[in-house]
C-alpha positions in Angstrom: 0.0 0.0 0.0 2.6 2.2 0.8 4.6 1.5 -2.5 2.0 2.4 -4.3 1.1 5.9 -2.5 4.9 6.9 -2.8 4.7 5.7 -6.5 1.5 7.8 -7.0 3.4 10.7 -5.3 6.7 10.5 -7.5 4.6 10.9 -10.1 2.6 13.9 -9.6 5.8 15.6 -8.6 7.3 14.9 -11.7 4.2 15.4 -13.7 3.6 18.7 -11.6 7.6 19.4 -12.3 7.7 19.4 -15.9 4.1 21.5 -16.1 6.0 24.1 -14.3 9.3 23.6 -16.7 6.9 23.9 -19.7 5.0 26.7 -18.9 8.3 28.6 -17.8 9.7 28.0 -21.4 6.4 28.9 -23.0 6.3 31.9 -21.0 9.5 33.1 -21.6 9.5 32.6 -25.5 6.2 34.5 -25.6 8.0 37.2 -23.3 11.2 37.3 -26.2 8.3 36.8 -28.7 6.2 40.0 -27.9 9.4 42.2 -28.4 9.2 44.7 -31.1 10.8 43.4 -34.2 14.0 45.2 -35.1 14.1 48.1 -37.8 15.8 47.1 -41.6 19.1 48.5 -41.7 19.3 52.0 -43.4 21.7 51.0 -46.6 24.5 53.5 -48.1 21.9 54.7 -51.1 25.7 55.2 -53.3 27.0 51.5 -52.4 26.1 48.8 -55.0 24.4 46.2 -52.4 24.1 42.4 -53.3 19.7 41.4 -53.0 20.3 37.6 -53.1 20.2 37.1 -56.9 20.7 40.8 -57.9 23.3 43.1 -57.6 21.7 46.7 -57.2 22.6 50.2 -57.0 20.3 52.7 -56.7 21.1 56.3 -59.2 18.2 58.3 -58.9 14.1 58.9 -58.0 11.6 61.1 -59.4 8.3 62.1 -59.9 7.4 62.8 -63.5 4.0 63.5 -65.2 4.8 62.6 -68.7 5.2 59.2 -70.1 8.5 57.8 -69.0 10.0 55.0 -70.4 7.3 53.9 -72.3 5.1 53.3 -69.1 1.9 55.3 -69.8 -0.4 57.2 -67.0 -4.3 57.7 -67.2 -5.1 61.3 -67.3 -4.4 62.9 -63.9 -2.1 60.6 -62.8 1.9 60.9 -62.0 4.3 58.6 -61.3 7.2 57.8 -59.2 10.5 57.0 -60.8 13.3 54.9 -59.0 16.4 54.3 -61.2 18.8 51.3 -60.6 21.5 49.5 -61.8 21.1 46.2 -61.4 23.2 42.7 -62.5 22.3 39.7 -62.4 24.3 37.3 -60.2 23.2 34.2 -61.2 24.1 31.9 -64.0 20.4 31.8 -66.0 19.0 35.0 -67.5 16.1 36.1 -65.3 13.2 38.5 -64.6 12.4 37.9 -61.2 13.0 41.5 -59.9 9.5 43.1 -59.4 9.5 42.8 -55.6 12.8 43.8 -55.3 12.3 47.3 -54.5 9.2 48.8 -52.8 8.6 52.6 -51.6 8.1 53.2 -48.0 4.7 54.9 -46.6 3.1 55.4 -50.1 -0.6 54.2 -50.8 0.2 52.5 -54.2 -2.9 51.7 -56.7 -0.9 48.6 -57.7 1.5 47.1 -55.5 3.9 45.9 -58.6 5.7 48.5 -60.7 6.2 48.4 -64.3 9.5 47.7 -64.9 11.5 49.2 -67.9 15.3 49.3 -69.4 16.4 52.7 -69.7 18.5 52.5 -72.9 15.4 50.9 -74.9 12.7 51.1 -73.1 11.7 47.9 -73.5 9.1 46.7 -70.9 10.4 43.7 -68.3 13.6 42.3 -70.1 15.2 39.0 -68.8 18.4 40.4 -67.6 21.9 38.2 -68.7 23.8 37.0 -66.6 26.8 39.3 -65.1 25.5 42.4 -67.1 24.8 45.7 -65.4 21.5 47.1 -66.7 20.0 50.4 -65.8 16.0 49.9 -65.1 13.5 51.9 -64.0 10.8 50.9 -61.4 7.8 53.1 -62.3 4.4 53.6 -59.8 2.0 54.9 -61.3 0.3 57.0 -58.7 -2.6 59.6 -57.9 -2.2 62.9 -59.0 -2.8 64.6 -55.8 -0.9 61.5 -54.1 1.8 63.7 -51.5 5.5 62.3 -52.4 7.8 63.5 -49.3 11.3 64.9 -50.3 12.9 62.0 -49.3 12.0 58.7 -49.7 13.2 54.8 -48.2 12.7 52.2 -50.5 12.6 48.9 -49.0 14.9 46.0 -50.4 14.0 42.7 -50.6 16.4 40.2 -51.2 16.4 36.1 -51.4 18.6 33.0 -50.2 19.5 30.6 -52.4 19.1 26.8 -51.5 20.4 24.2 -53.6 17.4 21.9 -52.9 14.2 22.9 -51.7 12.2 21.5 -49.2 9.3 20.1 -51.8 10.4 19.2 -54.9 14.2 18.9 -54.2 15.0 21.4 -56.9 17.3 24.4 -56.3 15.9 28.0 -56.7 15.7 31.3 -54.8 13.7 31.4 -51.7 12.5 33.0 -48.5 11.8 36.7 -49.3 13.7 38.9 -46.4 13.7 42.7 -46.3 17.7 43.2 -46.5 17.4 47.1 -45.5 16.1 50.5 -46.8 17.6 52.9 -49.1 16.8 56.7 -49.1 16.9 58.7 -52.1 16.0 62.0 -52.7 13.0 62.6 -55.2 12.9 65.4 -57.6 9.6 66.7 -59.2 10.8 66.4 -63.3 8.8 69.2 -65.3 6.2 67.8 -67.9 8.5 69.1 -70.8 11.9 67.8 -68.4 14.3 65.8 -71.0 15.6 62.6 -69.4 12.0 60.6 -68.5 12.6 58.5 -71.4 9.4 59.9 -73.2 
């Protein structure tokens, strides 16, 4: 009888020992859980910065009321420029670079940007691999939409894994903001030469 009352105790102490265990850990990694998150680095905006499979450094941004590039805007619309020169660091040519770059704070229409060359103005190229190409990221935005002075652009970038979890095929995965660049924007002239129109 009294074997099995110790028995019975042992075990709720150690049944009653690891509930407290657990619920220490769970508390604790809820406590470190709830803490804010830490900003994106603020990125040199003259420094070419490797984005996973691009290379990319940002030239200029603007807001221009013409056609630029090729890109049209709807009557009273504008839109906002970001130039960049970007290479493509992998061995395939690719056009996987819309989320690459996104502007900070701004109520976009469409989250995606027309993307264009600058030389050509053709419309999403593949870029090669190893060349430096100059593209513009366009937004077409509200006419009255407010464009501060200064703007961040967030950049995304992605990790390569030789074999993915699913299918066991290498790719580029797991989208991560690297940082934020901050470029002045300039308010181009309807007539202003250099949009591209």
């Amino acid at each position: 009888m009294f074997k099995t009352a110790r028995s019975r105790f042992q075990t709720w102490i150690t049944t009653g020992a690891g509930t407290i265990a657990a619920l220490f850990v769970a508390g604790l990694m809820g406590a470190f859980g709830a803490l804010p998150a830490h900003a994106p680095p603020q990125l040199p905006p003259d420094a070419a910065i490797d984005a996973g499979r691009w290379r990319v450094q940002s030239v200029r941004a603007y807001v221009s009321r013409a056609k630029v590039y090729g890109v049209p805007l709807k009557p009273g619309q504008k839109a906002l420029v970001l130039e960049a020169d970007m290479t493509n660091r992998t061995a395939q040519s690719d056009k996987a670079y819309f989320n690459v770059f996104t502007p900070d704070g701004l109520a976009l229409p469409d989250g995606l940007p027309m993307i264009a060359l600058t030389r050509d103005q053709t419309l999403t190229p593949e870029l090669h691999p190893g060349m430096t190409e100059r593209m513009a990221y366009v937004w077409p935005l509200a006419g009255d939409a407010i464009v501060p002075a200064n703007l961040s652009f967030g950049i995304t970038a992605e990790v390569f894994k030789p074999r993915d979890n699913l299918y066991g095929t290498p790719g580029w995965f797991n989208p991560t903001r690297l940082g934020t660049v901050t470029l002045p924007v300039a308010d181009l002239p309807t007539d202003s030469l250099g949009t591209g129109s």
